[in-house]
C-alpha positions as CSV (number, residue, x, y, z in Angstrom):
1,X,-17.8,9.6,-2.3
2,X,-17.2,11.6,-5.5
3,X,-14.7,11.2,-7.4
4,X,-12.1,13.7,-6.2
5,X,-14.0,15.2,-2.6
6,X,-13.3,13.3,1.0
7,X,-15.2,13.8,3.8
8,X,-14.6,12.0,7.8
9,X,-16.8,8.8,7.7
10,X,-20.6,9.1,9.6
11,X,-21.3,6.5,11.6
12,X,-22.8,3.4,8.8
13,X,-19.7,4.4,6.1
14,X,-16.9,2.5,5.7
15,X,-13.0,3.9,6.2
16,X,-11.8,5.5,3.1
17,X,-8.2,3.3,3.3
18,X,-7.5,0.2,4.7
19,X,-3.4,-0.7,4.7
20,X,-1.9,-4.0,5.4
21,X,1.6,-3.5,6.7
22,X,4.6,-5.8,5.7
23,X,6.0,-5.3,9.4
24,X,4.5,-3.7,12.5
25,X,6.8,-0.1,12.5
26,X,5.7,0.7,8.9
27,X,2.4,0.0,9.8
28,X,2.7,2.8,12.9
29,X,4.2,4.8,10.1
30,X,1.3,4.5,7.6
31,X,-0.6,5.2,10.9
32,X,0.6,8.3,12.3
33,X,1.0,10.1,9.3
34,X,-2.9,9.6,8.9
35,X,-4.0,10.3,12.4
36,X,-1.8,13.4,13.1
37,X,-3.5,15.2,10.5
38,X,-6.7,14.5,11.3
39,X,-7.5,11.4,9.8
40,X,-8.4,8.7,13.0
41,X,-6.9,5.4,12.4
42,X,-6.8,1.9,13.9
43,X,-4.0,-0.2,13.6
44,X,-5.4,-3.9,14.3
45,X,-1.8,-6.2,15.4
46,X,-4.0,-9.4,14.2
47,X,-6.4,-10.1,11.5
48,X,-10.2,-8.6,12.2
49,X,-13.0,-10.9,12.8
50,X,-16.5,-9.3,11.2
51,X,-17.1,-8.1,14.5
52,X,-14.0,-6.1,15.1
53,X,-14.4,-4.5,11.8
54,X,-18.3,-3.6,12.4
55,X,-17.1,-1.7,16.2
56,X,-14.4,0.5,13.9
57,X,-16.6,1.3,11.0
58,X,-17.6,4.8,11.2
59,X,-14.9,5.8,13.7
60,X,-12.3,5.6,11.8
61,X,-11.1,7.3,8.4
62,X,-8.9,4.6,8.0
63,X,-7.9,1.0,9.2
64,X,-4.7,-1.1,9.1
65,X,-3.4,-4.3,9.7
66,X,0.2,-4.8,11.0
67,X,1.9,-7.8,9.3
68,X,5.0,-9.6,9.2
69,X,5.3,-10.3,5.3
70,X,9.1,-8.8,5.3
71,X,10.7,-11.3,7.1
72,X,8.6,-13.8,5.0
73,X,9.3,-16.0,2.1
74,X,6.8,-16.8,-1.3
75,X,5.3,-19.5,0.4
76,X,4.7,-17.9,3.4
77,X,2.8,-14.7,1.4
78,X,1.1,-17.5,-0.7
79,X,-0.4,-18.9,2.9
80,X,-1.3,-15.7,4.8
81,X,-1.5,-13.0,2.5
82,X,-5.1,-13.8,0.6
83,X,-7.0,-13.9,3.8
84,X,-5.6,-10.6,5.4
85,X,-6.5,-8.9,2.0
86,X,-10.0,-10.3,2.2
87,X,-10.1,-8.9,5.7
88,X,-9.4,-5.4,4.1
89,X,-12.0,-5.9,1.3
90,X,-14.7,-6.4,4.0
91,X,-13.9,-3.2,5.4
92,X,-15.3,-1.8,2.4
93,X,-12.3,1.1,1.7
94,X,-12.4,2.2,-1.5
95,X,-8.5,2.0,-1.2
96,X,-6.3,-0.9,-0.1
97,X,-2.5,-0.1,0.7
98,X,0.5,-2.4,0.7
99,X,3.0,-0.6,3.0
100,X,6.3,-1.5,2.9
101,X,10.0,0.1,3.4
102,X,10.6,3.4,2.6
103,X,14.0,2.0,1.9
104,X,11.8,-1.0,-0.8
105,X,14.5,-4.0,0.7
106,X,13.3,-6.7,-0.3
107,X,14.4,-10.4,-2.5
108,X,12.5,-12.9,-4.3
109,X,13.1,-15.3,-1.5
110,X,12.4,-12.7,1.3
111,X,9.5,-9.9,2.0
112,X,8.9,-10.1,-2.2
113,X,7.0,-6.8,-3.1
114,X,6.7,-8.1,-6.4
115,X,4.8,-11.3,-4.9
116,X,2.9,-9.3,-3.1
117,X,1.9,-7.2,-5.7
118,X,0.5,-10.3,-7.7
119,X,-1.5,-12.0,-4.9
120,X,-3.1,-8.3,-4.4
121,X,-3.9,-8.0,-8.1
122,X,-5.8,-11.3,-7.6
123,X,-7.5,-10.1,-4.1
124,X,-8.9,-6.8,-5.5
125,X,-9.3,-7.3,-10.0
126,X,-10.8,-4.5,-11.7
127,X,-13.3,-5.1,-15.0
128,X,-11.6,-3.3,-16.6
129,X,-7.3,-3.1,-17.2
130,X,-5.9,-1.3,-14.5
131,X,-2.3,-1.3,-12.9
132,X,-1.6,-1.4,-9.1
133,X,0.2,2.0,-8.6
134,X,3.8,1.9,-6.8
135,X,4.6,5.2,-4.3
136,X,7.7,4.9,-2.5
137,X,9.1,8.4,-2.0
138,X,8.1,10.3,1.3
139,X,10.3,13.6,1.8
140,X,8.8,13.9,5.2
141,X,11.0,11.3,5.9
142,X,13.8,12.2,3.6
143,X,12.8,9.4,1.1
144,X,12.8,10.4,-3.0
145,X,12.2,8.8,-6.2
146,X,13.4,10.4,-9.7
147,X,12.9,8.6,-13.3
148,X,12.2,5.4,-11.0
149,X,15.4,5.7,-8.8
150,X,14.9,5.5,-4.6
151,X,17.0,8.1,-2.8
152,X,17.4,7.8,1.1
153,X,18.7,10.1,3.7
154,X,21.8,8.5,5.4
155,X,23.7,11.0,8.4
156,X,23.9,14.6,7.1
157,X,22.9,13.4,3.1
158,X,21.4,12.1,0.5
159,X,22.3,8.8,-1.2
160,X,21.1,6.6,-3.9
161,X,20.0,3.4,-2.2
162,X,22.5,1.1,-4.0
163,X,24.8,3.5,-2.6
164,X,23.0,4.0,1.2
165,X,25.9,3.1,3.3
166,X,23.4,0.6,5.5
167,X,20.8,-0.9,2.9
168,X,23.6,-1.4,0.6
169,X,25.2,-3.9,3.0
170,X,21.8,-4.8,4.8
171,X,22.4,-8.2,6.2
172,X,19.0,-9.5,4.8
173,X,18.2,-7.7,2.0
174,X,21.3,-5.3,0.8
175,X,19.6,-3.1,-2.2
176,X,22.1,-3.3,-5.1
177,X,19.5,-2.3,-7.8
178,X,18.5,1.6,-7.5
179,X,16.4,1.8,-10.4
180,X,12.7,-0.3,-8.5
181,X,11.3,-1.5,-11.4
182,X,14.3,-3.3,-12.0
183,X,14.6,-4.4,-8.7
184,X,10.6,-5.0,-9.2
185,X,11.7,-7.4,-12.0
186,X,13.8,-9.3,-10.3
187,X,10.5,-10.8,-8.4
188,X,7.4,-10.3,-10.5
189,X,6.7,-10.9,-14.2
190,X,3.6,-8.1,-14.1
191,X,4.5,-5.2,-17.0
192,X,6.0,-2.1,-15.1
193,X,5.9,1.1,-15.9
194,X,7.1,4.9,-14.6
195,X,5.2,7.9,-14.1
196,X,8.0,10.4,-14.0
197,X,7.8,13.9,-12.0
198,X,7.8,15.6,-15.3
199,X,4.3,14.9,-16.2
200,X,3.1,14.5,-12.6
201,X,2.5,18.1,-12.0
202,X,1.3,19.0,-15.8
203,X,-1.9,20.7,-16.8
204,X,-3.0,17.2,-18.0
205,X,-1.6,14.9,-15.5
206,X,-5.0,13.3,-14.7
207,X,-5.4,12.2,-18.6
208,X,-2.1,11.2,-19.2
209,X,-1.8,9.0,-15.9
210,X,-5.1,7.2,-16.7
211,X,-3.2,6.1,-20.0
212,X,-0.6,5.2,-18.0
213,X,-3.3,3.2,-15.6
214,X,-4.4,1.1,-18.3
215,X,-1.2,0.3,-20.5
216,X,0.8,-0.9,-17.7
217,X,0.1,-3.6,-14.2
218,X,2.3,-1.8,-12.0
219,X,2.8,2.0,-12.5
220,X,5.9,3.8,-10.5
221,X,4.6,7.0,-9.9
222,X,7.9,9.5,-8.6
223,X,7.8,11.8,-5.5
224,X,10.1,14.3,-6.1
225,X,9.0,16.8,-3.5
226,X,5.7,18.3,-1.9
227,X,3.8,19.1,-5.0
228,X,4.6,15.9,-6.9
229,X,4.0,14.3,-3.5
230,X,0.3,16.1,-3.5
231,X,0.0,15.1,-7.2
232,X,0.5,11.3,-6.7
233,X,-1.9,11.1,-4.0
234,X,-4.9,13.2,-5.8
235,X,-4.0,11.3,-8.7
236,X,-4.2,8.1,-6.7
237,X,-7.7,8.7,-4.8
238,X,-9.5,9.8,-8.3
239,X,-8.4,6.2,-9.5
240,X,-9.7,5.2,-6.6
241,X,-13.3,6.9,-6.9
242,X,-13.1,5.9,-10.3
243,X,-14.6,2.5,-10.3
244,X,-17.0,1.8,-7.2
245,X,-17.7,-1.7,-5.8
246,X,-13.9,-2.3,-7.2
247,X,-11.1,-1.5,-4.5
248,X,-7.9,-0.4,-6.0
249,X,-4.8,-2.1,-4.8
250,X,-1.9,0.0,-4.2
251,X,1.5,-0.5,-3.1
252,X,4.2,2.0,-1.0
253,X,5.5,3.4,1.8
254,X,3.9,6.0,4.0
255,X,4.5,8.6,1.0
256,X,1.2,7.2,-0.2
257,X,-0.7,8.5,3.3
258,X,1.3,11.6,3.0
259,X,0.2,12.0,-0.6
260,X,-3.6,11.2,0.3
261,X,-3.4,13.6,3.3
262,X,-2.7,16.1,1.3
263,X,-5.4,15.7,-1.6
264,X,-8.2,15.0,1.0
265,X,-6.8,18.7,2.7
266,X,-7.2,19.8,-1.0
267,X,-10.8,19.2,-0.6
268,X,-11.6,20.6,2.9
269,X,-12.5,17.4,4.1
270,X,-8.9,17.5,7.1
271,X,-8.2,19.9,9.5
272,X,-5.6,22.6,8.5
273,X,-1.7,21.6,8.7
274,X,-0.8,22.0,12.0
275,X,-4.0,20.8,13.9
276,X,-2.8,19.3,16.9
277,X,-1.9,15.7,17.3
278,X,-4.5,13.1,19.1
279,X,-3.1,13.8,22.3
280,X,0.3,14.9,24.5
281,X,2.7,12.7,26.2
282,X,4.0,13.8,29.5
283,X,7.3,12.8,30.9
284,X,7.2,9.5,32.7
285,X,9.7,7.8,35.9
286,X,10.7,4.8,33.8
287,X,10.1,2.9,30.8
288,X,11.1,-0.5,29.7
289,X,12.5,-1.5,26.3
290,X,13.9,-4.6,23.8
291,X,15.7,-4.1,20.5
292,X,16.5,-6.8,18.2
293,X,17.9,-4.2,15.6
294,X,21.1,-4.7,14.1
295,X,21.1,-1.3,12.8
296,X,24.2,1.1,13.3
297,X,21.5,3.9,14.2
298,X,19.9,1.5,16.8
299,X,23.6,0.6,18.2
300,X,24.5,4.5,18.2
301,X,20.8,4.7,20.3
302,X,21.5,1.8,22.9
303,X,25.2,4.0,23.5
304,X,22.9,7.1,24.2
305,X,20.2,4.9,26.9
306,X,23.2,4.1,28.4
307,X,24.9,7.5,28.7
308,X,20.8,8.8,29.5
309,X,21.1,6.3,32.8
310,X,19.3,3.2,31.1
311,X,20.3,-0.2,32.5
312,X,21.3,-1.7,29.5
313,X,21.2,-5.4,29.6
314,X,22.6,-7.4,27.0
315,X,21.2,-10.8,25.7
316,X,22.9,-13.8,23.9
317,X,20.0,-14.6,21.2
318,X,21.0,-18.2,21.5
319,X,20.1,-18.0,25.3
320,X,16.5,-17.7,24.1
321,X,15.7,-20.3,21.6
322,X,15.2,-23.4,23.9
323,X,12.4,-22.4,26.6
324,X,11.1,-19.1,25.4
325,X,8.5,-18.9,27.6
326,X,11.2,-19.9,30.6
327,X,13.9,-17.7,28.9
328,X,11.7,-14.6,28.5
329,X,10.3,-15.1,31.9
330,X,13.8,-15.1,33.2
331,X,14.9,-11.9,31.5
332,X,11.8,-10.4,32.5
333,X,13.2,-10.8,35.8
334,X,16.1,-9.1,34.9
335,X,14.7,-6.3,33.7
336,X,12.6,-5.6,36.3
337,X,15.1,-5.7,38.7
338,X,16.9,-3.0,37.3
339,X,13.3,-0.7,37.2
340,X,13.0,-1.6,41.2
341,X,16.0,0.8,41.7
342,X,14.4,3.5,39.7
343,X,15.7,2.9,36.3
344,X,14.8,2.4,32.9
345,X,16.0,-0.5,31.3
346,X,16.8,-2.0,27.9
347,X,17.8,-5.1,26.9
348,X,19.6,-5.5,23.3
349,X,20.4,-8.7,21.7
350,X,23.4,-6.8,19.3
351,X,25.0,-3.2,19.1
352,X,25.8,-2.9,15.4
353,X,26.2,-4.8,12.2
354,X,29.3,-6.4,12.9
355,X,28.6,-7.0,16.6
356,X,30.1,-10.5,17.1
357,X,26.8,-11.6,18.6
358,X,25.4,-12.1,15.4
359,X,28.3,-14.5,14.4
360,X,28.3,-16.2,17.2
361,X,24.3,-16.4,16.8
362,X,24.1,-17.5,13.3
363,X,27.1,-20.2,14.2
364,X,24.5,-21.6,16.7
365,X,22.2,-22.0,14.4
366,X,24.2,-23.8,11.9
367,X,25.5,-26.2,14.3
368,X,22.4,-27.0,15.6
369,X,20.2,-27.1,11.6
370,X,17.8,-24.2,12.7
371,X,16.4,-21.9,10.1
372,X,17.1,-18.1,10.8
373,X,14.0,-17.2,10.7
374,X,12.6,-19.3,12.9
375,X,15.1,-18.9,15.4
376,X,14.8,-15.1,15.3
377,X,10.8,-15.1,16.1
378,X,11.1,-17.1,18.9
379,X,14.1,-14.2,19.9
380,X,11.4,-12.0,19.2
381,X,8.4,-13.5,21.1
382,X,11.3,-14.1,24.1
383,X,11.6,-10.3,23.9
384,X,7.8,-9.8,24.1
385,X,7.6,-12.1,27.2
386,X,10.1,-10.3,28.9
387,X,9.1,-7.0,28.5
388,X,5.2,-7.9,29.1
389,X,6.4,-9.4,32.7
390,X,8.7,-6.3,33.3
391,X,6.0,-3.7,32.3
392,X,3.2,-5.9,34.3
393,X,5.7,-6.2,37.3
394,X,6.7,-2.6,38.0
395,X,3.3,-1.0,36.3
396,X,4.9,0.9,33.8
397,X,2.5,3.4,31.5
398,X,5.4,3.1,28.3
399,X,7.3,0.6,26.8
400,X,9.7,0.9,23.4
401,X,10.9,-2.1,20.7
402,X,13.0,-1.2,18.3
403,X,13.7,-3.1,15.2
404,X,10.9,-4.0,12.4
405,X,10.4,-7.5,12.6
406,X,11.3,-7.6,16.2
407,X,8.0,-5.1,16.8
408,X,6.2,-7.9,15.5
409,X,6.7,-10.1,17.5
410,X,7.1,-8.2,20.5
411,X,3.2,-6.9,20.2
412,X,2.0,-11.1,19.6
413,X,4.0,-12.3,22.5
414,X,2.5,-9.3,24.6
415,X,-1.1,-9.6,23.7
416,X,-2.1,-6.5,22.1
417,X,-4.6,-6.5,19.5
418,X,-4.6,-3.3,18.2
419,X,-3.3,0.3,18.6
420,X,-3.9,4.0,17.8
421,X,-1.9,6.9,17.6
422,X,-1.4,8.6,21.6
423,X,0.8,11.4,20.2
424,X,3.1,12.4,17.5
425,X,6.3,11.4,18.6
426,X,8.9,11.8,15.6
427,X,8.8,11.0,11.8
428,X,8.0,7.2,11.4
429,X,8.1,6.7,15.0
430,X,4.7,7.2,16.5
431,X,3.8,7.1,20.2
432,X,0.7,4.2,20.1
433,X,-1.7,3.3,22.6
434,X,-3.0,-0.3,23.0
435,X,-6.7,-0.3,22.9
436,X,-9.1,-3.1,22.4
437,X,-11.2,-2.3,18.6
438,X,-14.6,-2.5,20.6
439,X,-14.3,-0.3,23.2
440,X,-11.1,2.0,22.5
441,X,-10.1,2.0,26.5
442,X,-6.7,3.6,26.4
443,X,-3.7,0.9,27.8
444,X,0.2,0.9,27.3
445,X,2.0,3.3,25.3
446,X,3.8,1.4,23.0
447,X,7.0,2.9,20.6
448,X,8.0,0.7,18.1
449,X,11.1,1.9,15.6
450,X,13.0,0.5,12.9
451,X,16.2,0.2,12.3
452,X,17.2,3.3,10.2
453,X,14.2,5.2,12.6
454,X,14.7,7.8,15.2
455,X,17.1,10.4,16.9
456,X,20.5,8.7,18.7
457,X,18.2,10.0,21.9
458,X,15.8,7.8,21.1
459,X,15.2,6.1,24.3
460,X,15.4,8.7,26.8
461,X,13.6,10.8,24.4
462,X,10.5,8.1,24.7
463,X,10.9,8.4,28.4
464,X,10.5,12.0,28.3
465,X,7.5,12.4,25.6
466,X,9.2,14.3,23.3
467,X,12.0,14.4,21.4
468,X,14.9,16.5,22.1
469,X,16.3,19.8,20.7
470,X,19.7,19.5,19.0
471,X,22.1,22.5,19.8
């Protein structure tokens, strides 16, 4: 590849991005906004043997790798981290892609972006000084950055994210620091520096960001709006070009596949904006779903399923931490009681932020010495038993999980090894397909949202394939 043309991989080249998700809905993020605009993609839910990576090269423009590294402490990235980067350096992409949050939560003791960064830095060194480029801002999902500071959408506006009226308060990781190399400093030592807007669009952006490159070891680069968006990503892929036989390590959310869509379209090497997605979904009977989001916009969602004439179960987390095979076989008896009648269901484990589940949980857990964490994956692979056994049970074609982490855990407990994009559902929340690497045979459609993700409709609105049309 040259050093600023893109063209769809033949058949012995390798993808031109691989992307290692922090959690498994970012990583359906990063891969529908490649795959809707013509860029195929495979989303592996476990780490590729040299086998799995041989069937998908040539087949793919780019490759991913769903992770868990949000929920996950310093140790835990120090463990696991190395070896799925080495995974994504055999793939041979030019590019490698840390995706995390639009929203950037994150803590030195959990999901540390600045960790991250380091351990990537030592995965994929350059011979020459180089810093690992930060793109966080995505408009197409109402996510901006300006002289360094993250703006998120929140309701009907716009809000700085130590002002963000959820990931302010986030029960994990609230975001008190706006400014994300700050924030950044809080959990690495690695020099930072910003790229602003200002010089991302001027005549001699590419020089001036090539300074930038080599004077700093992580470079903020702002996305103010479509054409600084289209800046960052061209500006990103001729860094990329730049040095062959020496991936470049990035970091972001899904602003830095937006960004590289719209370079590559620069080039002719995509289809024209508005090429149709990799498929239509069609309305089906029923569909079966788990949420272990806390979020206010999943708890507004649940109220909807219910009002849409979901069976809406709810589920004590503490019920599920002693037998999880035996408690998620058991609610996947529930649940597929309520689809013999002919309805969807959905079982939730809260409604809310202050649902008094989650006190009563987290009591539990003290009185009985059991890390949160812990407790909440085995929640999580409950969930994923359940909903396996009801889907298996009453033949369903589409299934939903909402919440980050819990979409994790769902996908392990059920099986699945990897997905692609069925059809463009809504912004960050793809409708997948499971398919097996080797020989792509469609199987379950799978939607998996975050928290802050999706319409209040959400549920029914899976149900029907399509979103629906406020007014």
């Amino acid at each position: 590849m040259s050093q600023s043309s893109f063209s769809m991989p033949s058949d012995a080249e390798a993808p031109a991005l691989a992307f290692l998700g922090d959690d498994f809905t970012g990583s359906t993020d990063a891969m529908q906004a490649l795959a809707v605009q013509g860029a195929p993609t495979l989303l592996f839910l476990r780490t590729p043997d040299a086998r799995a990576l041989a069937a998908a090269r040539g087949r793919y423009a780019a490759i991913g790798l769903a992770g868990v590294s949000r929920s996950q402490g310093p140790a835990w990235m120090d463990a696991h981290l190395p070896a799925a980067y080495a995974a994504l350096a055999a793939s041979g992409a030019p590019l490698v892609h840390y995706k995390v949050c639009s929203t950037f939560d994150s803590s030195p003791a959990l999901g540390s972006i600045g960790r991250a960064i380091e351990l990537g830095r030592a995965a994929f060194p350059s011979p020459v000084p180089r810093a690992t480029p930060v793109i966080v801002g995505a408009p197409a999902l109402r996510r901006y950055t300006a002289f360094g500071h993250l703006y998120a959408s929140g309701g009907e506006r716009v809000w700085r994210i130590d002002r963000h009226p959820t990931m302010a308060a986030h029960p994990v990781t609230p975001m008190a620091e706006a400014d994300l190399l700050r924030h950044l400093a809080a959990q690495t030592t690695l020099r930072g520096g910003l790229f602003d807007f200002t010089e991302a669009t001027r005549p001699d952006a590419r020089a001036r960001h090539a300074r930038a490159m080599a004077d700093h070891e992580i470079l903020l680069m702002d996305v103010l709006d479509e054409a600084t968006l289209a800046s960052a990503g061209r500006l990103l892929w001729q860094a990329a070009c730049a040095q062959p036989g020496h991936p470049l390590f990035c970091v972001g959310s899904s602003g830095v596949e937006y960004g590289l869509i719209a370079a590559w379209r620069e080039t002719g090497g995509l289809a024209r904006p508005g090429a149709p997605p990799p498929g239509r979904a069609s309305r089906v009977q029923a569909i079966a779903a788990v949420s272990g989001s806390c979020s206010p916009v999943t708890a507004a969602q649940i109220t909807q399923a219910g009002q849409d004439g979901f069976a809406c179960l709810r589920v004590a987390p503490e019920t599920l931490l002693d037998d999880v095979a035996a408690s998620g076989a058991a609610l996947g008896a529930r649940m597929l009681a309520a689809l013999s009648g002919g309805r969807s269901v959905l079982a939730y484990t809260a409604q809310g932020p202050d649902d008094p589940a989650i006190t009563q949980f987290r009591s539990v857990l003290r009185a009985r010495g059991l890390d949160e964490a812990d407790a909440l994956a085995r929640v999580g692979q409950a969930l994923g038993i359940a909903l396996r056994a009801a889907a298996q049970g009453a033949g369903l074609q589409r299934v939903a999980v909402a919440g980050g982490d819990t979409s994790g855990q769902v996908m392990q407990a059920m099986g699945i090894s990897a997905l692609r994009l069925h059809a463009a559902f809504a912004p960050g929340v793809p409708l997948c397909e499971a398919c097996e690497p080797r020989d792509g045979a469609p199987g379950l459609q799978v939607a998996l949202k975050g928290g802050q993700m999706g319409g209040e409709g959400f549920f029914g609105d899976v149900r029907a394939g399509m979103p629906r049309v406020a007014g």
